[in-house]
C-alpha positions as CSV (number, residue, x, y, z in Angstrom):
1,X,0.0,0.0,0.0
2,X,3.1,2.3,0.9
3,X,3.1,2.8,-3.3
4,X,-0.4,3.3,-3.9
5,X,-1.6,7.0,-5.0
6,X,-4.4,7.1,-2.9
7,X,-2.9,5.9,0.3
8,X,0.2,8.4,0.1
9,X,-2.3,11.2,-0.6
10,X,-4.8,10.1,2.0
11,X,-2.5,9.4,4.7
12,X,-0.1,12.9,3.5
13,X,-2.9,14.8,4.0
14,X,-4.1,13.4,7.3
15,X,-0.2,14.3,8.8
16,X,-0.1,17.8,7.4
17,X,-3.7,18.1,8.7
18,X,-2.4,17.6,12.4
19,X,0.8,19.1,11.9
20,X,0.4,22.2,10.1
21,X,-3.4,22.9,10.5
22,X,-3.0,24.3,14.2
23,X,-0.3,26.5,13.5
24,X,-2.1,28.3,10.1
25,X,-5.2,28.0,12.8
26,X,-3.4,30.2,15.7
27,X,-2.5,32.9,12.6
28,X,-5.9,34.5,13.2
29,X,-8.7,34.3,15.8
30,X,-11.8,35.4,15.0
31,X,-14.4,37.1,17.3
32,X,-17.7,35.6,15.7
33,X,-18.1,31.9,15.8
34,X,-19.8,31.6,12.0
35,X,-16.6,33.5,11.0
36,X,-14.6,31.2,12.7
37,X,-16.0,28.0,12.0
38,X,-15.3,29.1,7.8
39,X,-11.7,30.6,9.0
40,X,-10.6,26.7,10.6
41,X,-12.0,24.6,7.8
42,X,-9.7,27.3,5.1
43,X,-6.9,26.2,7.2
44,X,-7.7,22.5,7.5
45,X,-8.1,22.7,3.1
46,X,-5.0,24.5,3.1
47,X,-2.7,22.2,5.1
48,X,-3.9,19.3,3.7
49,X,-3.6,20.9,0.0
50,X,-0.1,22.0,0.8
51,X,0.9,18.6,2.1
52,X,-0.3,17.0,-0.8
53,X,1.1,19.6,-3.4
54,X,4.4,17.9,-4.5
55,X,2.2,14.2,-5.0
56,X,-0.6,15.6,-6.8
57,X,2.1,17.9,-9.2
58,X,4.2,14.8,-9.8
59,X,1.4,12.2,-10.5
60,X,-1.2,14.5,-12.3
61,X,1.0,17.4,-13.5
62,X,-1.9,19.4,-12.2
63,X,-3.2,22.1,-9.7
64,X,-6.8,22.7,-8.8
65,X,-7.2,26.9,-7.8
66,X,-10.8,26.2,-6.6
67,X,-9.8,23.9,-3.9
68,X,-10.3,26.6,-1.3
69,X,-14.5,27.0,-2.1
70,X,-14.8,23.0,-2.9
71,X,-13.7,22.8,0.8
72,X,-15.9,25.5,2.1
73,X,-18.9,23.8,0.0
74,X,-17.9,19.6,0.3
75,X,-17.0,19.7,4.1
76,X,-20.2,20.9,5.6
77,X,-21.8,18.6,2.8
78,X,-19.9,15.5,4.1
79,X,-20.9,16.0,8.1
80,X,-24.6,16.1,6.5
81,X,-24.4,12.9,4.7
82,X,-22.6,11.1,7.3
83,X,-24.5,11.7,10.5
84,X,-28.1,11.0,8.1
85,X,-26.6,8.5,6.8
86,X,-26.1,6.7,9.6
87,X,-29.8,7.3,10.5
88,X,-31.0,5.7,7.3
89,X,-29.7,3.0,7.4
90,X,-30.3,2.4,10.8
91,X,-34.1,3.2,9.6
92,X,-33.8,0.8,6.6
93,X,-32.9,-2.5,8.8
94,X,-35.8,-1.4,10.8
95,X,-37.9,-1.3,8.0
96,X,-38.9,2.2,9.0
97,X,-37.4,4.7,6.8
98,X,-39.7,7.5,5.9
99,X,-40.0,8.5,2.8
100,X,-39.7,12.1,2.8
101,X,-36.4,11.4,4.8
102,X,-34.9,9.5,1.8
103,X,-35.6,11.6,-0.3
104,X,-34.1,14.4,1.2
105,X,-31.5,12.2,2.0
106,X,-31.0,12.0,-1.9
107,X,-31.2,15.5,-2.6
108,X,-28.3,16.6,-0.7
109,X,-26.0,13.6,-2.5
110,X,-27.2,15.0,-5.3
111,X,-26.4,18.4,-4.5
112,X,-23.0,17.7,-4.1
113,X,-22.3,15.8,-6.9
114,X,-23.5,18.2,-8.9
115,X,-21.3,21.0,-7.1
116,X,-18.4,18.5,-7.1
117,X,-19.2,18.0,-11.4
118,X,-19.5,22.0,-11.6
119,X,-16.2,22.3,-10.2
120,X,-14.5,20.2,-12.1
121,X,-15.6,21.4,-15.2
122,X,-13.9,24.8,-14.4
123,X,-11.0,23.9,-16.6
124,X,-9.7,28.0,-16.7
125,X,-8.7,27.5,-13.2
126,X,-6.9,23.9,-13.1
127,X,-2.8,24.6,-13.8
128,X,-2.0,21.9,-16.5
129,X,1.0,20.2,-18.3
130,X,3.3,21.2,-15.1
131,X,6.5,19.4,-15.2
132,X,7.7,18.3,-12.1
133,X,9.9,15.0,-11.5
134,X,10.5,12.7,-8.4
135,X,13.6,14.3,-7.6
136,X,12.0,17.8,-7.3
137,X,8.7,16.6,-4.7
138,X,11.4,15.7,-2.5
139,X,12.9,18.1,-2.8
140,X,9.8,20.5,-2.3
141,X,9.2,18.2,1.0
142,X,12.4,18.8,2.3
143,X,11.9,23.0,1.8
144,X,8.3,22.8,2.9
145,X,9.0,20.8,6.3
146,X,12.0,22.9,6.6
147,X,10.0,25.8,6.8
148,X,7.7,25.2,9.1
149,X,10.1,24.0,11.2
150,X,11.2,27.5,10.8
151,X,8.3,29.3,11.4
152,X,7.5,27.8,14.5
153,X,11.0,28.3,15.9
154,X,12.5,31.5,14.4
155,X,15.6,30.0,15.1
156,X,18.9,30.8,12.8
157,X,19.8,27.3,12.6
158,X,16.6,26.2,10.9
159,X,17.1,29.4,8.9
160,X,19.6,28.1,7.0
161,X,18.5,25.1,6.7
162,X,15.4,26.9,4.4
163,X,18.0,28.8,2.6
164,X,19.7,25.7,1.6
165,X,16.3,23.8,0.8
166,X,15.7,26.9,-1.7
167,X,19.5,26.9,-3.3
168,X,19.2,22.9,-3.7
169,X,16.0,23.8,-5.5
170,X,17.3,26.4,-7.6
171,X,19.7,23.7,-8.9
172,X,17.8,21.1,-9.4
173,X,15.7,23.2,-12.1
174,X,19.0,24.7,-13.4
175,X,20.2,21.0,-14.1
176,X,16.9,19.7,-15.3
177,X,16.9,22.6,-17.7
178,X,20.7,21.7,-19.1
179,X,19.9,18.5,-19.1
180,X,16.8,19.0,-21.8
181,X,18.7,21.6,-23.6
182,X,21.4,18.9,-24.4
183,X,19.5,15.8,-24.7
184,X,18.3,14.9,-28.1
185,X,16.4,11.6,-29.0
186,X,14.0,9.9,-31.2
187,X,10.8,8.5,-30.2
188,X,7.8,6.4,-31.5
189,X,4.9,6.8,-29.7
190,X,2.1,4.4,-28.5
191,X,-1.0,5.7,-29.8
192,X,-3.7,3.1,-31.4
193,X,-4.3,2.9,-35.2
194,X,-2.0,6.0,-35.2
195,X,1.3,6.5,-36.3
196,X,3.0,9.0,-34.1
197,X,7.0,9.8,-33.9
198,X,9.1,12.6,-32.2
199,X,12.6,13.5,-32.9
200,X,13.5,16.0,-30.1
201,X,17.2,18.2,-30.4
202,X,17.2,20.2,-26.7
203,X,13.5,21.9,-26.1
204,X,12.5,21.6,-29.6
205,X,10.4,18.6,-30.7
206,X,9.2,17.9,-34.4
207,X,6.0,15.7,-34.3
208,X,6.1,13.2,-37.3
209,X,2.4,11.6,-38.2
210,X,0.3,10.1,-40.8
211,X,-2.1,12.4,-42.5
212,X,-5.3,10.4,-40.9
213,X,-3.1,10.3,-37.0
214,X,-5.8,12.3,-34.9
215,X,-3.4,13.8,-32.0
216,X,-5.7,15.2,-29.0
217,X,-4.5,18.2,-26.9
218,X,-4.8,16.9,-23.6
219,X,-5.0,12.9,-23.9
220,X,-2.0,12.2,-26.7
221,X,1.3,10.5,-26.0
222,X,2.9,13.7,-27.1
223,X,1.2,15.6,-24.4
224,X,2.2,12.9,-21.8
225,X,5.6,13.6,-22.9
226,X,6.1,17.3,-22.9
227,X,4.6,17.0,-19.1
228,X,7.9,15.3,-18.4
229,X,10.0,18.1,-19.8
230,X,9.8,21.7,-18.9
231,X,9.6,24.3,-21.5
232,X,9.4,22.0,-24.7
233,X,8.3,24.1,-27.8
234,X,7.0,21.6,-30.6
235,X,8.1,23.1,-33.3
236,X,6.1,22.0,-36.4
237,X,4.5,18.5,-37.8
238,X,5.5,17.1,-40.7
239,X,4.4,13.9,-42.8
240,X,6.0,10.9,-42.5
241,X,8.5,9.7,-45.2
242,X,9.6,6.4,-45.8
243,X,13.7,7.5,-44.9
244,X,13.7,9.4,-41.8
245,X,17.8,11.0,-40.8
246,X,18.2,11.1,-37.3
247,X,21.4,12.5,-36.7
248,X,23.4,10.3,-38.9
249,X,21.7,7.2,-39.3
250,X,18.3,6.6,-41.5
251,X,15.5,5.2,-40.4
252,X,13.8,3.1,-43.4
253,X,9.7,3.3,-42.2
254,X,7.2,0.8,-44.3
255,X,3.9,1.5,-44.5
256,X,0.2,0.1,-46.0
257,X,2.5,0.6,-49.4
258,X,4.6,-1.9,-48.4
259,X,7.5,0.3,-50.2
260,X,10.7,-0.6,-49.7
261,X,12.3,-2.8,-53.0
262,X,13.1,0.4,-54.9
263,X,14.9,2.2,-52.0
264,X,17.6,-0.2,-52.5
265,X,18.5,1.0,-48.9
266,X,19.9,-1.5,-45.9
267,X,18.9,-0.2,-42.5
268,X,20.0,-0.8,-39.1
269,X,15.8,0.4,-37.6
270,X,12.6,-0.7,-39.2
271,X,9.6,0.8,-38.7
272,X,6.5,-1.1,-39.8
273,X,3.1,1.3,-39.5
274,X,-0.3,0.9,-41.1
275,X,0.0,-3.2,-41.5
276,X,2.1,-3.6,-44.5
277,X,1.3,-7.1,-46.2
278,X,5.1,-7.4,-47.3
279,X,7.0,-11.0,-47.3
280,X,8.4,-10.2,-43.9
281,X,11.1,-12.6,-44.4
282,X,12.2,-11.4,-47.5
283,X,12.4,-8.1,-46.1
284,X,14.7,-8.7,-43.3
285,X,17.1,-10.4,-46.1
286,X,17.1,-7.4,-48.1
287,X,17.3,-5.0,-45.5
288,X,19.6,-6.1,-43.1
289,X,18.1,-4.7,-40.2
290,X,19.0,-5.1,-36.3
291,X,15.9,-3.5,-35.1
292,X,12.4,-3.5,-35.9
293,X,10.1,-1.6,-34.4
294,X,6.1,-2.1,-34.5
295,X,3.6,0.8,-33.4
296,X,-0.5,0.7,-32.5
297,X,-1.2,1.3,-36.3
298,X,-0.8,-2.5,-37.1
299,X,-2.4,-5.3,-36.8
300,X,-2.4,-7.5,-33.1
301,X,-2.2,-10.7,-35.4
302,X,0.3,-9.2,-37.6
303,X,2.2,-8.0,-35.2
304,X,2.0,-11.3,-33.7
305,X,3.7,-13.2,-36.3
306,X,6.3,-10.3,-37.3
307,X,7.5,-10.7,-33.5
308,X,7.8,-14.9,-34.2
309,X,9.9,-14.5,-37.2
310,X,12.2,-12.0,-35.4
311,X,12.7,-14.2,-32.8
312,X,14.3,-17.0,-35.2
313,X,16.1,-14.5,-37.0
314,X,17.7,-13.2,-33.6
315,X,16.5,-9.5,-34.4
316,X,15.6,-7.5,-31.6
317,X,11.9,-6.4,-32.2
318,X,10.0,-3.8,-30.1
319,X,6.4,-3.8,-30.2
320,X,5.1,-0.3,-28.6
321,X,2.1,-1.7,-27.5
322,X,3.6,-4.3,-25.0
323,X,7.1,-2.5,-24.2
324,X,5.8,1.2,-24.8
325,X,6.7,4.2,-26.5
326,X,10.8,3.4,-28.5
327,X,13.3,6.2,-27.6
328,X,16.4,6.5,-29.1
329,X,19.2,8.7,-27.7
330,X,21.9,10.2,-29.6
């Protein structure tokens, strides 16, 4: 359980609930009670927010603004629906739950459902696409508990130790920045009955596709990528060819064509799109290649047999369906 999402964030929350919650609570006492019951459960939304901060930005790449009214809204709900519903379904095993009861019992579910629904379809105040790795939420944990380790002390010594949480910050994005700027790969992307590829110099990336690859905004394997990397401008997208040059090799791709005879052309990478029906055997004599690479455009059974031939030819075959998205570094 210690790596499941919802455990970490449940059990985060709970422990920044009880650690940070009464200090943010002592920052202001109000006079009036109303005033003061919406002042404690801002603070209890905001420590648990801020605990779970780093998670949520490194497993959704994503930052709800609205959390504060959803907490003002979905708290008092909750109390409701639990201490009813406890009564109903007391009531039920009796066999004496009014009617009106249930119904009202309904109402406010339904009520908050559709609040919760309204919320989240407030896409203009969710922060998307944020880049943040696993190296960088530890780091954010170790500034944020040295902070309030901090701020309940004031001592110098813990001080510093925020100062040097910052500067090993600062670095970390420095170096993940240099690292992007001179990294450059090539990449075939999952996508079903799509033909996708990327070939990525620093923090520019040229998107390679069929004319009939539909590439969504938000749910593509391109935009799962650029989540990883801060900052990457995709340049343009181009059709594909059947030679690609990456850097100085070439990349022979064969596609529903099945053109490859009058390229008189031996290549190291094979790309296979769009379910060529091409003598696969002959193929691999003419072509020489030591790796062939199938993506979610081709046929299961094709792909199928394609893999079985490799294997008795000793070629190393890489089918993005099973073993993922094919990156090549150079």
């Amino acid at each position: 359980y210690l790596f499941d999402v919802g455990f970490q964030l449940s059990y985060t929350a709970v422990f920044s609930i009880v650690w940070m919650q009464p200090y943010f609570s002592n920052l202001w006492k109000p006079r009036y009670k109303i005033i003061n019951y919406f002042w404690q459960l801002l603070t209890v939304s905001f420590a648990a927010q801020l605990g779970i901060l780093p998670l949520s930005l490194f497993y959704f790449h994503q930052f709800p603004s609205l959390f504060f009214i959803s907490s003002l809204v979905i708290i008092p709900f909750l109390g409701i629906i639990l201490g009813v519903g406890f009564l109903v379904i007391i009531l039920a095993l009796l066999n004496f739950l009014p009617q009106f009861l249930a119904t009202f019992y309904g109402a406010v579910i339904k009520t908050m459902n559709d609040f919760v629904t309204f919320i989240s379809h407030q896409e203009a105040f969710v922060f998307q696409d944020i880049s943040f790795s696993l190296l960088l939420m530890i780091l954010f944990y170790v500034l944020l508990i040295s902070t309030m380790n901090w701020l309940e002390t004031k001592s110098i010594k813990n001080l510093y130790f925020v100062l040097i949480s910052i500067s090993m910050v600062q670095i970390n994005l420095v170096y993940e920045k240099f690292k992007i700027q001179n990294t450059n790969e090539f990449i075939v992307f999952h996508q079903s009955k799509n033909s996708i590829f990327g070939n990525r110099k620093g923090d520019e990336l040229t998107i390679y596709r069929t004319q009939d690859s539909i590439i969504s905004k938000r749910y593509s394997p391109i935009s799962s990528y650029k989540r990883g990397l801060s900052n990457l401008d995709v340049q343009q997208k181009s059709s594909i060819k059947n030679i690609l040059k990456i850097n100085s090799k070439k990349v022979l791709i064969i596609d529903s064509l099945g053109v490859y005879d009058n390229l008189n052309y031996n290549s190291e990478t094979v790309i296979l799109i769009q379910s060529p029906k091409i003598n696969f055997e002959r193929m691999i004599q003419n072509t020489q290649p030591k790796l062939i690479i199938a993506d979610g455009s081709n046929y299961k059974s094709y792909v199928r047999l394609w893999q079985k031939t490799c294997e008795n030819s000793e070629i190393y075959f890489h089918n993005t369906s099973k073993k993922g998205a094919y990156e090549y570094h150079y």
